[in-house]
C-alpha positions in Angstrom: 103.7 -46.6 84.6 104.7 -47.4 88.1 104.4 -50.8 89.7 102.2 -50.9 92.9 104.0 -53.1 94.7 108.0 -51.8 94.5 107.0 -48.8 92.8 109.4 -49.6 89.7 109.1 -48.5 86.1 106.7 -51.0 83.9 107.1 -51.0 80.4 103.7 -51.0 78.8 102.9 -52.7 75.3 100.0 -51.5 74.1 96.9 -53.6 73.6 97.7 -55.9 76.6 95.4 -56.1 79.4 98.5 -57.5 81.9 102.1 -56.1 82.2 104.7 -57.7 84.3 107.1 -55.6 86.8 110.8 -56.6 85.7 112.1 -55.8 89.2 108.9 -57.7 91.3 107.7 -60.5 88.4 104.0 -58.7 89.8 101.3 -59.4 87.8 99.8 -55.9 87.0 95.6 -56.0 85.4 95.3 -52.7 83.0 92.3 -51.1 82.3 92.0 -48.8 79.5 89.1 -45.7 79.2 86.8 -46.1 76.5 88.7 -43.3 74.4 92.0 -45.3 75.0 90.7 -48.3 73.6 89.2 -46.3 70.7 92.9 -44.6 69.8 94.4 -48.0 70.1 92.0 -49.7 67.2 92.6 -46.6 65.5 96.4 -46.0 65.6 96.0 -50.7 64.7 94.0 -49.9 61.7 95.7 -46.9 60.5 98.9 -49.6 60.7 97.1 -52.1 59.0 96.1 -49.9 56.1 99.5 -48.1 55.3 100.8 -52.1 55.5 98.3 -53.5 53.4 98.1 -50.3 50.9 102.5 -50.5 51.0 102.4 -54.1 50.2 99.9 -53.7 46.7 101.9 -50.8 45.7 105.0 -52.6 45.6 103.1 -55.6 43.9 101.6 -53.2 41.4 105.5 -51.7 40.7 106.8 -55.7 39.7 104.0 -56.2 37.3 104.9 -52.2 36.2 108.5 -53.1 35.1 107.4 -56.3 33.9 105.9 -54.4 31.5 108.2 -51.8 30.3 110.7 -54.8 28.4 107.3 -56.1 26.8 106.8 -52.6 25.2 109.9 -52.7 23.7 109.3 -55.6 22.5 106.1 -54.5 21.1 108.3 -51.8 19.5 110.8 -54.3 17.8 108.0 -56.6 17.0 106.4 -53.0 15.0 108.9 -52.4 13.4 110.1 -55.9 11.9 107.2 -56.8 11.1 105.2 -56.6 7.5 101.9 -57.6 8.4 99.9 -55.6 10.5 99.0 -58.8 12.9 103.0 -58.5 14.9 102.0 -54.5 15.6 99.5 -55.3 17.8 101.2 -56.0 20.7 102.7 -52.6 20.1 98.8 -50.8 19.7 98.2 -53.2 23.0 101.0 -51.4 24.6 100.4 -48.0 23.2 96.0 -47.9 24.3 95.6 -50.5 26.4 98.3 -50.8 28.9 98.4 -47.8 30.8 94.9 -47.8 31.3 95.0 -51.1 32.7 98.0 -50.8 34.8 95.9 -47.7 36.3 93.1 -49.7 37.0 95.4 -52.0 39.0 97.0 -49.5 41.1 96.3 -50.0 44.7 93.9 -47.4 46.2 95.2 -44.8 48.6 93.8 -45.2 52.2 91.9 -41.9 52.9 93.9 -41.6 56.1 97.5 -41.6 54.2 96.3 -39.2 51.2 97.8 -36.4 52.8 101.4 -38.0 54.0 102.4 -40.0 50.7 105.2 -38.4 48.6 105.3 -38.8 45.1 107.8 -42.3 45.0 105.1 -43.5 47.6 102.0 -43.1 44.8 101.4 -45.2 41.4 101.9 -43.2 38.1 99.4 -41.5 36.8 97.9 -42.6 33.5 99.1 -39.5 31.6 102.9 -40.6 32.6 101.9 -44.3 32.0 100.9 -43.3 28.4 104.3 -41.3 27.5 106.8 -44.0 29.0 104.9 -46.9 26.9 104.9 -44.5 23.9 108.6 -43.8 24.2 109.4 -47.4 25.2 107.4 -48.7 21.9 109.1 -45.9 19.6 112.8 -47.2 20.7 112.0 -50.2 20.3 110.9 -49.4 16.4 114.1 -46.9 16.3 116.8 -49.1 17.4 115.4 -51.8 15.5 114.9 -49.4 12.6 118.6 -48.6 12.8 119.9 -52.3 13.5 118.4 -53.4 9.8 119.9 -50.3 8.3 123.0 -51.3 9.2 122.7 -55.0 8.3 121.6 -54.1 5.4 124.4 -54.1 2.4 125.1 -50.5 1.1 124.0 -50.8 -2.9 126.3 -48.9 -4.5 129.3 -51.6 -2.5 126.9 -54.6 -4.4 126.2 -52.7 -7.8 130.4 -51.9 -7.6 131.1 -55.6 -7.1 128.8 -56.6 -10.0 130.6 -54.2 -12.2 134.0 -55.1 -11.4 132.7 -59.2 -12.1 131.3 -58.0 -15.5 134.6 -56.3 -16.4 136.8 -59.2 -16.0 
């Protein structure tokens, strides 16, 4: 855009009805067409929406990983426990969970379903179900194999007890 008065270049921001000539300080009025001022909302919306839609994703992601140490610990809760009441955080985890976390993924804007890779989309509830699966089971399996090794072996206690009997 050229100036009118010294005929130097005006850098224009749009949605501004003024713009000021850096070589002049002249006051310049802009009028925008009907269709210019229909792109502009557009192109502001469109902004807004990827913005807005980026902003709940990464929201979504916190309470996500949030999550995944509170399935293992579901998983460790499984597998110490003897009384069915500690395992359900782990049947929470395991049925509930992924559903929910679904359900609180942000929408994609209709206008960025075609230009989102797959980092820039939520999980889909299939995936949500195996990694709280697998994040319950080692939970139960490390668990599982830390009181098999604090356990004391029996034939090193029964071998003890013979040897006190001997003497």
């Amino acid at each position: 855009m050229k100036c009118p008065n010294c005929s130097g270049d005006i850098k224009y921001t749009p949605g501004k009805a003024k713009a000021v000539c850096p070589y002049c300080d002249s006051q310049i009025q802009i009028s925008m067409t009907a269709e210019e001022r229909e792109f502009e909302r557009d192109t502001s919306r469109l902004a807004h929406n990827r913005d807005k839609y980026f902003k709940d994703l990464k929201i979504w992601r916190v309470i996500f990983y949030i999550s995944l140490p509170l399935a293992v610990l579901s998983g460790v809760l499984l597998s110490l426990s003897d009384s069915a009441f500690l395992g359900l955080p782990a049947i929470f985890f395991i049925f509930a969970a992924s559903p929910v976390l679904r359900l609180a993924a942000p929408d994609i804007p209709k206008d960025l379903e075609g230009e989102l890779s797959k980092k820039e989309r939520p999980l889909k509830k299939g995936a949500l179900y195996g990694i709280f699966i697998g994040l319950v089971l080692l939970g139960g399996v490390v668990t599982g194999l830390i009181k098999d090794d604090s356990k004391p072996e029996e034939g090193t206690a029964s071998s003890s007890a013979v040897s006190q009997a001997d003497s």
